[in-house]
C-alpha positions in Angstrom: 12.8 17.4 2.3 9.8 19.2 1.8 10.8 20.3 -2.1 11.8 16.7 -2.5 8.7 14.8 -1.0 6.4 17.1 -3.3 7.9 15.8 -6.6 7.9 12.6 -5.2 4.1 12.7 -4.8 3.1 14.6 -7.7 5.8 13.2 -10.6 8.0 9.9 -9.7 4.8 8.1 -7.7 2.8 8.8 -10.8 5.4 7.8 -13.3 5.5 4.5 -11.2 2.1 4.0 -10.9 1.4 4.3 -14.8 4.6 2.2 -15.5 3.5 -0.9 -13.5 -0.2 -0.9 -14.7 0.2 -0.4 -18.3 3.6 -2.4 -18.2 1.3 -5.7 -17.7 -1.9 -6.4 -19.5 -4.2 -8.9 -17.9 -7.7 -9.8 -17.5 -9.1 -7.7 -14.9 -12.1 -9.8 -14.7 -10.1 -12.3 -13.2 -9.8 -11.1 -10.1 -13.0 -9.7 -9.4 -13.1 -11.8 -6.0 -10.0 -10.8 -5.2 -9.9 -7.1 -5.4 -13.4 -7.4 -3.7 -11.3 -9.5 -0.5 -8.2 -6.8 -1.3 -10.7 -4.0 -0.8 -12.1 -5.5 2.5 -9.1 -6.3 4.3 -7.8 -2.6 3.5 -11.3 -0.9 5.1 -11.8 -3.5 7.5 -8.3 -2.8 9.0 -9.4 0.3 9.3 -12.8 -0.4 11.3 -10.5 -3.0 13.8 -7.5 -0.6 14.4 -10.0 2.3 15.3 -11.0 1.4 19.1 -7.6 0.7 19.7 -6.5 4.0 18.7 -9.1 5.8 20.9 -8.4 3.0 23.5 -4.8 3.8 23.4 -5.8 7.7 22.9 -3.8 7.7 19.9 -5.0 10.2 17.2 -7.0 8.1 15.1 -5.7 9.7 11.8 -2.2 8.7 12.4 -2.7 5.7 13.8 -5.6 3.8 11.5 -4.6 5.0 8.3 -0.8 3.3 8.1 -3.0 -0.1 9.5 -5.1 0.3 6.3 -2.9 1.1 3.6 0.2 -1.3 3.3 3.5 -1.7 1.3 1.5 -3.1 -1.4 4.1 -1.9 -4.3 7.6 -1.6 -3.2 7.6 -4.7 -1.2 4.6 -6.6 -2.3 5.5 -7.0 -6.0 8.8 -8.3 -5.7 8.1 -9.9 -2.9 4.9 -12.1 -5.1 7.2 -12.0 -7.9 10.3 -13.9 -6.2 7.8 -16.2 -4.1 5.5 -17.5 -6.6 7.1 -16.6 -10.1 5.9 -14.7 -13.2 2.6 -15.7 -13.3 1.5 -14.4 -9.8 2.2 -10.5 -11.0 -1.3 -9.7 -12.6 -3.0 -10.9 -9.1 -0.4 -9.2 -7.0 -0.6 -6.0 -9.5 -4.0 -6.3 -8.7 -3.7 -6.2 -4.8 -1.7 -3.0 -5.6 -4.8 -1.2 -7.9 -7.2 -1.9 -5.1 -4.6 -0.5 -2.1 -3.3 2.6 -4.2 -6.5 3.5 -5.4 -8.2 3.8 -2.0 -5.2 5.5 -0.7 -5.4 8.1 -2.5 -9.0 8.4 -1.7 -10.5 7.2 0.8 -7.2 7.8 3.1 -6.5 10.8 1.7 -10.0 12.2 2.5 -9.4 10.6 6.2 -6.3 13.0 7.0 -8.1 16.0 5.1 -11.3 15.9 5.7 -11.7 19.4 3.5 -10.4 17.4 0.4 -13.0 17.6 -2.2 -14.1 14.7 -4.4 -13.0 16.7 -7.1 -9.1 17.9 -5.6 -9.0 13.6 -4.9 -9.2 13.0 -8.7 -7.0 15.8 -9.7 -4.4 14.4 -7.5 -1.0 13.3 -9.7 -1.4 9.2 -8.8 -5.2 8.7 -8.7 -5.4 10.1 -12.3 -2.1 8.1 -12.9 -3.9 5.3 -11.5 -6.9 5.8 -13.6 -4.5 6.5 -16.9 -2.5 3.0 -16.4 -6.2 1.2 -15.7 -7.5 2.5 -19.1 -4.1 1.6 -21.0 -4.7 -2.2 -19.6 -7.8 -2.0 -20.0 -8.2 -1.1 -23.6 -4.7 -3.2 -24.6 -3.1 0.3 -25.7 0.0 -0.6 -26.8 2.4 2.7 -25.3 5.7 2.5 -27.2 9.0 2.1 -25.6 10.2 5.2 -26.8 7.3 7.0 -24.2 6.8 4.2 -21.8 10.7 3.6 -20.8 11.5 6.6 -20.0 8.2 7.2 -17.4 9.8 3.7 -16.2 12.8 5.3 -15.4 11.4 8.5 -13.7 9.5 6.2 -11.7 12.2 4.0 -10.5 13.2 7.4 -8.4 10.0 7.0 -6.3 11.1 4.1 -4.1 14.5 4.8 -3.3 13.7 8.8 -2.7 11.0 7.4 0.0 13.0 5.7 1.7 15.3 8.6 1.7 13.0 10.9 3.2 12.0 8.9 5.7 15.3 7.9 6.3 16.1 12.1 7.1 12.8 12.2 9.3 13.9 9.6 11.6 17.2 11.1 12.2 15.0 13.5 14.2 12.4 10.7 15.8 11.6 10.9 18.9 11.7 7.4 20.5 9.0 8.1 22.7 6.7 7.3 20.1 7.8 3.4 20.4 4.6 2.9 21.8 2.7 3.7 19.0 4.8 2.5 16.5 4.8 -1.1 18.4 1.0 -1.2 18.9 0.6 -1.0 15.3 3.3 -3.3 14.4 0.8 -6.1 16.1 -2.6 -4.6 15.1 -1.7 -4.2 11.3 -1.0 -7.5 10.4 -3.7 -9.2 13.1 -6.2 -7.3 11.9 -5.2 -8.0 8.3 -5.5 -11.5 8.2 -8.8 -11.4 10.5 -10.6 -9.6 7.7 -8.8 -12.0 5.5 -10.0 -15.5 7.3 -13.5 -14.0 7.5 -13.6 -13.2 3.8 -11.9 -16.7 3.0 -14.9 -18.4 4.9 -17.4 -16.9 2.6 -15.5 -17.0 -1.0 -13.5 -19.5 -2.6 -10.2 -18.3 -4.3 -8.1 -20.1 -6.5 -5.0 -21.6 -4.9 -2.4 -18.5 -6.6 -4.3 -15.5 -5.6 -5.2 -17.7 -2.0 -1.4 -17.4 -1.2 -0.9 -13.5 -2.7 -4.2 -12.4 -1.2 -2.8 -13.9 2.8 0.6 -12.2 1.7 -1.1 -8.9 1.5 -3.0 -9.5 4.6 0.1 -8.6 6.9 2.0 -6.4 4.7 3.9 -3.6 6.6 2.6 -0.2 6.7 3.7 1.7 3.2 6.3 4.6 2.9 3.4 6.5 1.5 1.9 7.1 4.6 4.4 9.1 6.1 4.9 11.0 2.7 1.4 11.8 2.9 1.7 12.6 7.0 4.7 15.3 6.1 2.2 16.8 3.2 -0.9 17.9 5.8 1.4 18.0 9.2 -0.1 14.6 10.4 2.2 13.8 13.3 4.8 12.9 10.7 7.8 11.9 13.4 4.9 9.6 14.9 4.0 8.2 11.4 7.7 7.6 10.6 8.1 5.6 14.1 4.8 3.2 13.4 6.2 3.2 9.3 9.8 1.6 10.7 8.8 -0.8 13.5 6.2 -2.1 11.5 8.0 -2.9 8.9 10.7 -4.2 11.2 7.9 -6.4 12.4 7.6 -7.7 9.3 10.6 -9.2 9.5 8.5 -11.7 11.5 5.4 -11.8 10.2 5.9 -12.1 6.5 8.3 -15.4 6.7 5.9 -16.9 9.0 2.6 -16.3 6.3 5.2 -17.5 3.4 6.1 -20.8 5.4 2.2 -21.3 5.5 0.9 -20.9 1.9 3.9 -22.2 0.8 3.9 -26.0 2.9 -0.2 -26.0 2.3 0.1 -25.2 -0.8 
């Protein structure tokens, strides 16, 4: 899969990337507070799920990077979009700006740490990232004739994930159920700990309340794994803490849905 996981990264991610940013124009200052809160649960993840890795003596760069960077597109977005309607997909597409875009530098400068600023910002999605931002941004109105068809080449990102990793855990190794389970508990704890915490010091509005606890205990993203098979990160390990956390969620994102949902 390794032919197939490089095109993924470097053309059908991009493509879906640009597609759902400058697919949807909003006002970014909107949700100023809430990229802020987005931006601290991701990083602040990070901070609580480090001690348990040494404590577990997992290796920290494949355990605390799939605890920071969750299924903020593929699941997220329909998931805000079938919960809460139309309106809530500028917030939630804001969630996914602040995830992806630390991903792919911050993270990626965690599992090579001989990644230069400058190979980060040549990378295919953070300049697709940066592309979609300054289509929204400016109101450029991309015609359907261009835009439809990166659309399409991006709706071959998701399902080829899920393939790949799908291949990779034909050859797990179930003794990593131990790490995989351990970080099926810490990601979403420590998600909405950094989440309460910010809530006690800034007020959101009642929409981007319920999407920003929603995105507190999102699952662990595809991407990491991807992104584990590209530098030899312990991939089979990754693969095993990608699938039981986002069996896990199976729990946790029903019971954070029955919350916002009756208080709101």
């Amino acid at each position: 899969m390794a032919a197939a996981n490089k095109i993924n990264i470097e053309v059908f991610t991009p493509a879906l990337i640009f597609s759902v940013l400058s697919g949807k124009n909003f006002n970014l200052a909107e949700f100023y507070s809430l990229a802020f809160g987005a931006a601290l649960v991701v990083l602040g993840s990070g901070l609580l799920a480090w001690p348990v890795a040494r404590l577990m003596n997992f290796d920290v760069k494949t355990f605390v990077p799939p605890a920071m960077f969750t299924n903020s597109g593929n699941m997220g977005l329909p998931l805000a979009l079938f919960a809460f309607g139309e309106t809530a997909l500028p917030a939630a597409i804001m969630l996914f700006i602040v995830e992806n875009t630390l991903h792919f530098t911050v993270g990626m400068k965690m599992i090579n740490r001989q990644a230069s600023l400058v190979e980060i910002l040549r990378l295919p999605m953070v300049l697709a990232t940066f592309a979609g931002l300054l289509v929204s941004l400016m109101a450029i109105e991309i015609p359907s004739v261009v835009l439809q068809p990166i659309d399409m080449i991006g709706q071959v990102a998701i399902p080829l994930m899920l393939f790949s990793l799908g291949v990779r855990l034909l050859n797990i190794d179930y003794r990593d159920w131990k790490i995989g389970l351990t970080s099926a508990l810490v990601t979403p704890i420590s998600g909405v700990l950094i989440a309460i915490v910010f809530l006690a010091l800034v007020e959101l509005p009642k929409d981007q309340l319920a999407l920003f606890l929603l995105f507190s205990v999102l699952p662990p993203a595809v991407l990491n794994f991807m992104i584990a098979e590209k530098f030899n990160q312990e991939p089979a390990r990754v693969a095993s803490i990608v699938m039981i956390g986002n069996l896990g969620s199976i729990v946790s994102i029903p019971l954070i849905l029955l919350f916002v949902l009756i208080s709101a």
